[in-house]
C-alpha positions as CSV (number, residue, x, y, z in Angstrom):
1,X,2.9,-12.3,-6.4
2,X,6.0,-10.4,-5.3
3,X,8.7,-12.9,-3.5
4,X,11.3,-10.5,-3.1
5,X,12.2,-11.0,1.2
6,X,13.8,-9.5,3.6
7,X,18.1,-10.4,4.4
8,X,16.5,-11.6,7.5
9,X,18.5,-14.4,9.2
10,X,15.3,-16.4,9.2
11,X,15.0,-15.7,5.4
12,X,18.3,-16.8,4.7
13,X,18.8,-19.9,6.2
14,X,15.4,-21.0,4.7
15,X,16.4,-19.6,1.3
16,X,19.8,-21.6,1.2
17,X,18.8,-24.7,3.5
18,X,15.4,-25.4,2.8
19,X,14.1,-28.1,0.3
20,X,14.5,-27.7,-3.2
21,X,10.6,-26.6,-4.2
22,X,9.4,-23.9,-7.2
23,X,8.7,-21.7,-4.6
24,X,12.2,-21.5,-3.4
25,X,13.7,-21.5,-6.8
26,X,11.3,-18.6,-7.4
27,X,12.3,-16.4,-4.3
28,X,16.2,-17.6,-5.6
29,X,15.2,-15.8,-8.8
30,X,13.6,-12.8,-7.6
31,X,16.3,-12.1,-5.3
32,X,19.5,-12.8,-7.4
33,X,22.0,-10.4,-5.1
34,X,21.3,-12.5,-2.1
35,X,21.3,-15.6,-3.7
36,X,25.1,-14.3,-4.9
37,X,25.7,-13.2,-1.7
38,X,25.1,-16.9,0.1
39,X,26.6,-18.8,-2.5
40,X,30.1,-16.3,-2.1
41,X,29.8,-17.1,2.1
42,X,29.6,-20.6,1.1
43,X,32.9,-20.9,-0.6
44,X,34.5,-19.5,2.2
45,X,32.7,-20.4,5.1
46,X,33.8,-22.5,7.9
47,X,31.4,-23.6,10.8
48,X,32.5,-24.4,14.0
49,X,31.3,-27.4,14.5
50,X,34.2,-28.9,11.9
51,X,30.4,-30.9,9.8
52,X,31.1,-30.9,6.0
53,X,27.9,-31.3,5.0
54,X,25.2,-28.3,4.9
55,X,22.4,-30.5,5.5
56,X,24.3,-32.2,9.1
57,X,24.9,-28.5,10.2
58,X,23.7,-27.4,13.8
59,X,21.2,-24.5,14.2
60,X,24.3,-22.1,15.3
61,X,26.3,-22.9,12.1
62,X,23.0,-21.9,9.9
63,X,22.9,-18.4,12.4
64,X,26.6,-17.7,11.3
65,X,26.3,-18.7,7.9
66,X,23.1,-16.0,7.7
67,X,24.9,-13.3,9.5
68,X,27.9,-13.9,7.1
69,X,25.9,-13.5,4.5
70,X,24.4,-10.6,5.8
71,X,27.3,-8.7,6.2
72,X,28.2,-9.5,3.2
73,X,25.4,-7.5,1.7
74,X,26.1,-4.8,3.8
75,X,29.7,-4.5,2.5
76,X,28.0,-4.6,-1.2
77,X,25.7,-2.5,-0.2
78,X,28.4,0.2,1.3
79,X,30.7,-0.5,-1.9
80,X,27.4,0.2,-4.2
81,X,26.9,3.6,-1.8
82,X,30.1,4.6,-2.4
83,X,30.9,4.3,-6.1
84,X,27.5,5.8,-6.8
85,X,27.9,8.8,-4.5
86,X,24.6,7.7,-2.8
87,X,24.1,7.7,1.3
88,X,20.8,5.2,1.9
């Protein structure tokens, strides 16, 4: 059974917010770049409703979080392109 999802925003916020099961921590290790890529957003990210806590956060803090996130992999993904010499 391949796990390996989609950057979705859906997908994200379920990856990093959901419950703790072997199914998550499955997906987290068949998709180890995006796992990177939400644990980097959450050192830095701020949401805007000023909550601490991921688990008191609204559903538009979870929405930027995922969007930061995917941008993030879309800057890694442009970096990759370019020191490779490959245009995907």
């Amino acid at each position: 059974m391949s796990v390996v999802i989609k950057p979705t925003v859906n997908n994200i916020i379920s990856l990093w917010f959901g419950a703790d099961t072997p199914i998550r921590q499955y997906k987290i290790k068949l998709n180890p770049d995006l796992w990177k890529a939400c644990q980097r957003i959450d050192h830095s990210f701020h949401v805007s409703s000023k909550l601490r806590s991921p688990e008191q956060y609204r559903k538009s803090d979870k929405i930027a979080f995922a969007r930061a996130v995917q941008q993030e992999l879309n800057r890694l993904r442009a970096s990759m392109s370019k020191e490779t010499g490959c245009f995907a």
